[in-house]
N, C-alpha and C positions, 0 to 999 in steps of 0.2 A: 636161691641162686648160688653159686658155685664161686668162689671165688680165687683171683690168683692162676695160679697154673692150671687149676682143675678145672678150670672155665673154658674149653676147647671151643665154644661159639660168640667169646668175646668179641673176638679181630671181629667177625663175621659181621657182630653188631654194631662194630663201631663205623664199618664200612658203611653199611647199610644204612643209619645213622647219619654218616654223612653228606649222603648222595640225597636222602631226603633231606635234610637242610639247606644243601644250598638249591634244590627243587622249589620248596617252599618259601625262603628269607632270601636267598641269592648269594653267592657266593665271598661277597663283599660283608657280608654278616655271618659267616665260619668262625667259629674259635673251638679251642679246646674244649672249652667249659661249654658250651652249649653241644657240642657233641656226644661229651660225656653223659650229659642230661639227659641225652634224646637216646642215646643207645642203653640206660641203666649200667653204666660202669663209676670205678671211684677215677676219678681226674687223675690219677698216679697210674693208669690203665694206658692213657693215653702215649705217655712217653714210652711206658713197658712196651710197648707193642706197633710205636711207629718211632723214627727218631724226630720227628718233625711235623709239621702241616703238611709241609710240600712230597715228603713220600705219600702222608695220608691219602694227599689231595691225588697224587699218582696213581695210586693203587684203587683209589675209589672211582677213578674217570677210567682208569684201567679196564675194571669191572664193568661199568657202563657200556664203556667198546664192545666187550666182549657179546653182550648183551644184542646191542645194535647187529653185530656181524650175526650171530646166531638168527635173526629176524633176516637178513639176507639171507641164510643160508637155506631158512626152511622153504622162504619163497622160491627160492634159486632152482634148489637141489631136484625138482620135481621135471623143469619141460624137459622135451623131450626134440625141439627141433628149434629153430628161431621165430618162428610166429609165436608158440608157447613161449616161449622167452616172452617175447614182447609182454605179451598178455600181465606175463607173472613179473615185470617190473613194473605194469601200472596198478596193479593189483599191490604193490609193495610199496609206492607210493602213496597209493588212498589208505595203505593198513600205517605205515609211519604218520601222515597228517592227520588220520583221524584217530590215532592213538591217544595214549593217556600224555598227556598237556605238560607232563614231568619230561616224560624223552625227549620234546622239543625245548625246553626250558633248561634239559643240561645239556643239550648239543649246543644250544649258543653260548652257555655261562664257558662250556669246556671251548670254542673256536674262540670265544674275546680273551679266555685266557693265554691260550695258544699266541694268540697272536702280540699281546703284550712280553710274554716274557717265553722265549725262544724252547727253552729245554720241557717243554707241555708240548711243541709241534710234534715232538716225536710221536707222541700218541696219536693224534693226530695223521701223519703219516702213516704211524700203521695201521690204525684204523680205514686209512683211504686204500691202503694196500691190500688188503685184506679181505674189503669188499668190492673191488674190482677183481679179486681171483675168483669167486663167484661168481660175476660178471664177464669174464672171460672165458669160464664154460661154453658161451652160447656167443659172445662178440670177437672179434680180434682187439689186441689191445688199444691202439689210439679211439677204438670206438666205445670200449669199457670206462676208457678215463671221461669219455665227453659226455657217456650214461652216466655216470657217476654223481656227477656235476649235474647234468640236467635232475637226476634224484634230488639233490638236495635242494637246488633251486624250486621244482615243480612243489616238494612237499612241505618247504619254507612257505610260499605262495600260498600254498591249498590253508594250510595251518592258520596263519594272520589275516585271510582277503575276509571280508562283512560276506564274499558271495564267492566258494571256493569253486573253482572250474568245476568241468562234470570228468568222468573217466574218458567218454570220446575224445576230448582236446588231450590228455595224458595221455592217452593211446596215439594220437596224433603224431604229438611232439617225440615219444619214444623210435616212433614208425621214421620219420622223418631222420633223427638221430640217427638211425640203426642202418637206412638202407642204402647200399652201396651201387657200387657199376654193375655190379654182377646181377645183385637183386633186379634194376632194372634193366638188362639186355645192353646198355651204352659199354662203348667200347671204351674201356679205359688209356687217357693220356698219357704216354712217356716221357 
């Protein structure tokens, strides 16, 4: 292994490194030293290359986001009209809950941090921002933000229940969400 400057996949490791530990231990058991460990760097790696925890922790839930949004995107990017829509965020849904047990394990360590200490909501916000312009492709906006939300809600749900709904009820809730005055013929109130 390489070491020092010549190690161009260090950062990469320590990131990666990270996000699996607090996946694994929780993020209440994060330190330098145990990071260091899990990613094969010397502890003196650590400061070279973040000034702190709290960048690390940034940049490592950064990455995560990006992650997250990229899984919206490839679902997203594909209908072609609003029923396809539909379709492809329950389909986005059962693919986040039935996922690997880590993505939901750091989207809640990253919201309780978020929510303790202020300067993490950013992420957070652009994370929700982000995937709501995906979501906007096929919705108008107040309807993006309440999909959004029911996302998270439905694939929290599916993820913890002993007996997780089936895709008809997802499909349901999305339909239900989604449809306007227009979709059903009523005239809309002024």
């Amino acid at each position: 292994m390489a070491t020092g400057h010549t190690d161009p996949k260090r950062r990469e490791r320590i990131i990666a490194a990270t996000l699996d530990l607090i996946a694994e231990e929780g993020l209440a058991r994060v330190s330098h030293r145990k990071i260091a460990a899990r990613a094969g760097v010397p502890l003196g790696s650590m400061t070279y290359h973040f000034d702190g925890i709290d960048e690390l922790l940034r940049e490592a839930f950064g990455r995560f986001t990006d992650h997250i949004v990229a899984v919206f995107d490839a679902r997203l990017s594909v209908p072609t009209d609003r029923d396809q829509a539909r379709e492809a965020v329950a389909d986005l849904v059962h693919a986040l809950s039935e996922g690997p047990q880590r993505d939901l394990i750091l989207t809640q360590e990253l919201y309780t941090l978020a929510a303790r200490q202020p300067e993490y909501r950013e992420l957070t916000h652009e994370w929700m921002r982000r995937s709501r312009i995906h979501l906007e492709k096929h919705f108008d906006p107040a309807t993006a933000r309440q999909l959004d939300a029911l996302i998270e809600g439905l694939t929290i749900h599916r993820a913890l229940a002993r007996e997780p709904h089936d895709r008809d009820l997802t499909l349901e809730a999305i339909i239900r969400v989604t449809t306007t005055d227009t979709d059903t013929g009523r005239a809309t109130r002024n």
